[in-house]
C-alpha positions as CSV (number, residue, x, y, z in Angstrom):
1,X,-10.2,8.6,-4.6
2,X,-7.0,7.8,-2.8
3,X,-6.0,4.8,-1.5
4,X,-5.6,3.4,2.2
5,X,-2.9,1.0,2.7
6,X,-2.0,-0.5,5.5
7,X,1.7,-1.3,5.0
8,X,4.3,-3.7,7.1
9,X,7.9,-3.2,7.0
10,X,9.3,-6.4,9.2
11,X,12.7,-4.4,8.7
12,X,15.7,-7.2,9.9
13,X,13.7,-9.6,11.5
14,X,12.3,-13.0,10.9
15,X,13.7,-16.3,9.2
16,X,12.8,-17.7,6.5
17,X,10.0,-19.7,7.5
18,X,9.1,-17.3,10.4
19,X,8.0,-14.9,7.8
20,X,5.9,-17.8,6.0
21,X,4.4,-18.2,9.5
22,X,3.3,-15.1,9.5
23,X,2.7,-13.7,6.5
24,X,0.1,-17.2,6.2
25,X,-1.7,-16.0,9.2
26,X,-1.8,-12.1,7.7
27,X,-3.3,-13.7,4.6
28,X,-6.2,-15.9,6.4
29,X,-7.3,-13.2,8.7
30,X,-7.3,-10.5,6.3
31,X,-9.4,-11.9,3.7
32,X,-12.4,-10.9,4.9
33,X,-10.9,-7.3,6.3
34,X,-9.6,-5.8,3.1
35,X,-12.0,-3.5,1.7
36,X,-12.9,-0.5,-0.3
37,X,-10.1,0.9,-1.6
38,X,-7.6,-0.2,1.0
39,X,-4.5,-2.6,0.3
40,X,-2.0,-4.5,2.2
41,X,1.1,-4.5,2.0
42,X,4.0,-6.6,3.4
43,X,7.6,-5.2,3.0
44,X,9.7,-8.0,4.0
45,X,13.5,-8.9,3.6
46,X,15.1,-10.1,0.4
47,X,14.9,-14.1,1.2
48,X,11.2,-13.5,2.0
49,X,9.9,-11.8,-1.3
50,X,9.4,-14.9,-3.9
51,X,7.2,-16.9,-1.6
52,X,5.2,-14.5,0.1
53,X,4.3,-13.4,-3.8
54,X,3.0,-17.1,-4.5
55,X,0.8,-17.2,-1.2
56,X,-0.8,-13.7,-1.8
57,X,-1.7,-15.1,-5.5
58,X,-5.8,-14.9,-5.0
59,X,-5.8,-12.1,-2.6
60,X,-6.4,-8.6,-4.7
61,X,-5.8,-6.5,-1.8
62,X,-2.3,-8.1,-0.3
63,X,0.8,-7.5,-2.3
64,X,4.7,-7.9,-1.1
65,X,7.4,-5.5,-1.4
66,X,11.1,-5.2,-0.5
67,X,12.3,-2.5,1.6
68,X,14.9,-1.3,-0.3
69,X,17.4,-1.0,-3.8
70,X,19.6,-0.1,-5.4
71,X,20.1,2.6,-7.4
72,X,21.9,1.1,-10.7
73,X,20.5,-1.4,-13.1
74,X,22.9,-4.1,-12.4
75,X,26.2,-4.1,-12.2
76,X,29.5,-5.0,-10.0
77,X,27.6,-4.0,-6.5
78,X,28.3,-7.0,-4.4
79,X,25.5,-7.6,-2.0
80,X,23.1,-5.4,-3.7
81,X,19.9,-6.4,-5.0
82,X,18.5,-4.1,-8.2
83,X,14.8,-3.0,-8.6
84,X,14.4,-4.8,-11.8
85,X,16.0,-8.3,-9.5
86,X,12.6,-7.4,-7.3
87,X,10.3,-7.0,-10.0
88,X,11.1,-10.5,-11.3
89,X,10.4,-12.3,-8.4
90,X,6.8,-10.7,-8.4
91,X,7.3,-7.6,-6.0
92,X,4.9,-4.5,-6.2
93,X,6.8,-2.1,-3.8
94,X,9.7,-1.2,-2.7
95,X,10.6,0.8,0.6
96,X,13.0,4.0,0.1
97,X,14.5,6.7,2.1
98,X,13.6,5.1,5.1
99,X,15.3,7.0,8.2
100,X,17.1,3.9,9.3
101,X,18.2,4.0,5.4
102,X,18.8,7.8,6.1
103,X,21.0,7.4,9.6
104,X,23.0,4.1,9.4
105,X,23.3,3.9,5.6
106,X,23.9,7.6,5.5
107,X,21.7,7.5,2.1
108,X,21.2,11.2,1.1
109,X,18.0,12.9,-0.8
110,X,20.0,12.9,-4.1
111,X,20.9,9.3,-4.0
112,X,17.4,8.7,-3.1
113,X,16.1,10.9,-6.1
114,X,18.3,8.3,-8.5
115,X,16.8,5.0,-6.2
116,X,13.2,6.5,-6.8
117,X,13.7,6.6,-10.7
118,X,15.1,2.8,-11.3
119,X,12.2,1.9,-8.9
120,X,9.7,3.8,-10.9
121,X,11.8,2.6,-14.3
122,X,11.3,-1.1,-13.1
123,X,7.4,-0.5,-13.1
124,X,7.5,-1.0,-8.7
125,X,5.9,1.7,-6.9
126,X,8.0,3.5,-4.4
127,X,7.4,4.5,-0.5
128,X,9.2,7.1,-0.2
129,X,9.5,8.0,3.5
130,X,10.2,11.6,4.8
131,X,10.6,13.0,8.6
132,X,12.2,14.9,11.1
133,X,14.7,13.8,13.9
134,X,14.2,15.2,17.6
135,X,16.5,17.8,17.4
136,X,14.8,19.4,14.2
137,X,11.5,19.4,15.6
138,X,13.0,20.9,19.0
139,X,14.7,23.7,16.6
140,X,11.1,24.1,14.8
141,X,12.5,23.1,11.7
142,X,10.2,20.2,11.3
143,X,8.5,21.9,8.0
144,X,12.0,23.0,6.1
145,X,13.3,19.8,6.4
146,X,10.3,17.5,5.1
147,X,10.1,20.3,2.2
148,X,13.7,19.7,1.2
149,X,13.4,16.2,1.4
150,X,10.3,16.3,-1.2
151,X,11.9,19.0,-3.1
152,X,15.3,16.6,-3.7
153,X,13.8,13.5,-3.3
154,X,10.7,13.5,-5.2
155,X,9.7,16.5,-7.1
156,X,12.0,16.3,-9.6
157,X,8.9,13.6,-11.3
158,X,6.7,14.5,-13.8
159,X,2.8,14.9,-12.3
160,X,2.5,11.1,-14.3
161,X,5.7,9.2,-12.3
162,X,4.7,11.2,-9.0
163,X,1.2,9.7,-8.6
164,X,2.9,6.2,-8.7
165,X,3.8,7.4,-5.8
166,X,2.9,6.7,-1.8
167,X,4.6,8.9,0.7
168,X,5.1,8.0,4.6
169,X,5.7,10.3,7.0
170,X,7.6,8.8,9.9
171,X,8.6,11.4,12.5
172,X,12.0,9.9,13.9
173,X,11.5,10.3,17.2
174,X,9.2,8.2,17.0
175,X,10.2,5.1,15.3
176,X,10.9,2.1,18.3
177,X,10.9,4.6,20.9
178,X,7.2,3.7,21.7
179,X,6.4,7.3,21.4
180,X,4.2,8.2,19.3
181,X,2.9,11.9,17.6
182,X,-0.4,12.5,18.6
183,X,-2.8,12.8,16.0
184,X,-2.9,16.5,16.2
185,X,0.7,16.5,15.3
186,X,0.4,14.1,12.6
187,X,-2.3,15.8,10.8
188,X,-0.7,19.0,10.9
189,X,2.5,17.3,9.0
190,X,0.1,15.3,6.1
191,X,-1.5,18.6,5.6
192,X,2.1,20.1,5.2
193,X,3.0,17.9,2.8
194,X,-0.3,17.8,0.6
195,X,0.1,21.2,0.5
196,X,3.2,21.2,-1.1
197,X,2.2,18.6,-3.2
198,X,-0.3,20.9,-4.6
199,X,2.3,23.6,-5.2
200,X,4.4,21.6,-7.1
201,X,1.8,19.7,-9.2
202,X,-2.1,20.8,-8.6
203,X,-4.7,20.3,-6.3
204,X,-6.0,16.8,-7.8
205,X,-2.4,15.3,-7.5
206,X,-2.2,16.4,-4.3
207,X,-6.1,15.2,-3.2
208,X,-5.1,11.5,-5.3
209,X,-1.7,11.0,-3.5
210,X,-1.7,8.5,-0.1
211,X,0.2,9.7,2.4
212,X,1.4,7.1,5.1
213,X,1.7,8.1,9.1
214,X,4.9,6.1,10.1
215,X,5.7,6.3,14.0
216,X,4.9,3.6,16.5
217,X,1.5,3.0,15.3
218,X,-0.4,0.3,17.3
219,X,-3.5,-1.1,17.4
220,X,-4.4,0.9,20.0
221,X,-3.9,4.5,18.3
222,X,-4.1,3.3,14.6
223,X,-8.0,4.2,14.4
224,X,-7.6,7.7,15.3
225,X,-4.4,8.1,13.5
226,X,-6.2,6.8,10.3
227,X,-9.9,8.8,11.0
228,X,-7.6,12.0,10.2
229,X,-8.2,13.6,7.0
230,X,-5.1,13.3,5.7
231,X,-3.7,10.5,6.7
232,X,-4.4,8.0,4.7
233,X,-3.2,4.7,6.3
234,X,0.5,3.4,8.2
235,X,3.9,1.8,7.4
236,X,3.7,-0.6,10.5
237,X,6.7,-1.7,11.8
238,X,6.9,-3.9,15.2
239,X,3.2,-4.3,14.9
240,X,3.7,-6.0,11.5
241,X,5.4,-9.0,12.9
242,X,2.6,-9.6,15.5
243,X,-0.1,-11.2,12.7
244,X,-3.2,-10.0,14.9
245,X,-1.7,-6.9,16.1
246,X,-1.3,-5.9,12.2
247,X,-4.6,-7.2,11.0
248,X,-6.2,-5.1,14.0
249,X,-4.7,-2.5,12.6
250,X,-5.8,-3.1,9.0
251,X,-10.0,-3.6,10.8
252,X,-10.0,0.1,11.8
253,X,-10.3,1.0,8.2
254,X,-13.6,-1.4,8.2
């Protein structure tokens, strides 16, 4: 069976001991709210990642990851930060190909393809987010796109390096506009890609793979983004630095 997450990707945004604030809360009200086969997870900046490890220590379902690397081992890269610098500190995930990543970082499918193998290298799983802008869905090429992003991104792996896997799908035009897809519209897109999962692989890679829903998801429409049947859970953004709004989120899976 596949696993629910409920992910939080705080992007640039809380200090250092905001994000002890509330990551603390996240941890105390979530006890009691992670269960079956969901996990938590908090994505937070670089100064963040070492001590939100040590307070998650005792809690199965939470773990931390960083929301992005880079693609070489090491090296003269000032201001980078490698996978294997992420995995030391006791990191679990790491965020890539996120469409902010995409549009102001102008990070391309075959530099993500070389990020995606250090991460998986470095023993971290990847979330490897995929999605249309406005203007591709307006010009109906919504499908093309995502399947070129998997195809050059991702399905290069090996059926044993993709189901380390978890996949978001965060429709652009979405993403802090406060719109969000409706649930119609999301399904039809996780079907899409499990779909093409299966092409590439088989059915059971495709039926063990999570697939993420990431655009503006709230308390408020989480529960019937998530009662879909391929949708598998959220990478939360604005609701992620709002301790009960996230945890909220997290209780529709109960």
């Amino acid at each position: 069976m596949r696993k629910k997450i409920v992910a939080g990707n705080w992007k640039m945004n809380l200090d250092y001991n905001e994000g002890l604030g509330v990551f603390s809360e996240i941890i105390n009200m979530v006890k009691d709210e992670a269960t079956g086969t969901q996990e938590v997870v908090v994505c937070s900046p670089f100064i963040h990642i070492h001590s939100l490890v040590q307070l998650a220590k005792g809690y199965q379902k939470v773990s931390v990851g960083a929301q992005n690397a880079h693609q070489a081992e090491s090296g003269a890269y000032t201001g980078e930060i490698s996978a294997r610098m992420i995995k030391s500190v006791g990191a679990t995930y790491v965020i890539i190909g996120h469409s902010e990543r995409r549009q102001y970082f102008g990070e391309s499918n075959e530099l993500l393809a070389k990020k995606t193998d250090t991460v998986l290298a470095n023993d971290l799983h990847p979330i490897f987010c995929i999605g249309e802008t406005l203007q591709e869905r307006e010009a109906n090429e919504h499908f093309n796109v995502i399947k070129t992003q998997l195809v050059e991104g991702v399905f290069h792996l090996d059926a044993a390096q993709f189901s380390k896997l978890v996949l978001a799908y965060e429709p652009v035009w979405a993403i802090g506009t406060g719109v969000t897809a409706s649930s119609a519209q999301a399904q039809e897109i996780h079907e899409f890609i499990r779909k093409e999962i299966a092409a590439k692989y088989n059915q059971e890679v495709a039926d063990n793979t999570t697939i993420l829903y990431g655009g503006s998801c709230n308390p408020k429409n989480a529960a019937e983004l998530f009662a879909q049947p391929d949708i598998d859970g959220g990478l939360i953004g604005g609701a992620s630095l709002k301790s009960r709004d996230f945890v909220d989120i997290i209780k529709t899976f109960n």
